[in-house]
C-alpha positions, -999 to +999 in steps of 0.1 A: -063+471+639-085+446+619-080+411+622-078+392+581-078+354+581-064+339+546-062+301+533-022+300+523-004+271+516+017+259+547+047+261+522+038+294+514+032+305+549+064+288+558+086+310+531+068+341+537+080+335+576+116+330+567+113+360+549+102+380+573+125+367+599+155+368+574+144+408+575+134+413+610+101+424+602+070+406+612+045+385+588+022+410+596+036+439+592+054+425+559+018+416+547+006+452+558+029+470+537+025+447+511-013+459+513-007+494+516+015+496+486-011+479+463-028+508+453+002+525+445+014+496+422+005+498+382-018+491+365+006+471+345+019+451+373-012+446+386-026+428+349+011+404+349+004+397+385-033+384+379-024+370+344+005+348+361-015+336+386-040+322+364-014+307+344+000+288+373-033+278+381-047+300+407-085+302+406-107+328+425-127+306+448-163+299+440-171+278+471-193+286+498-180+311+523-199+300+549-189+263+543-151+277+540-155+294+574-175+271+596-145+245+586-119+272+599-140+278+630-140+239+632-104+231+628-093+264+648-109+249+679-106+213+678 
């Protein structure tokens, strides 16, 4: 198994965990299967998905990776 580190909101992270919990699944494997269905998912669903994230105001991040991940190595081991 891989390792993925994400930058999610701690409200986000917080429902997704009460989610899993509610299901007696684990994040993880809730977020694997969430993965491994993607590419089965429509094209269709898959254009709404993107298009209402945008409307609600997501962006794709355009900021330096590097910066993004020395200041998770920074926080992670303070």
């Amino acid at each position: 198994m891989a390792k993925l580190t994400l930058n999610v909101e701690p409200e986000v992270i917080h429902a997704a965990k009460s989610y899993a919990s509610a299901h007696h699944v684990s994040l993880s494997k809730l977020v694997t299967q969430f993965l491994r269905d993607l590419p089965k998912t429509s094209p269709d669903f898959l254009t709404q998905l993107h298009e209402t994230l945008m409307q609600e105001g997501f962006q794709e991040t355009g900021d330096d990776l590097d910066a993004l991940r020395r200041h998770h190595v920074k926080r992670k081991y303070q």
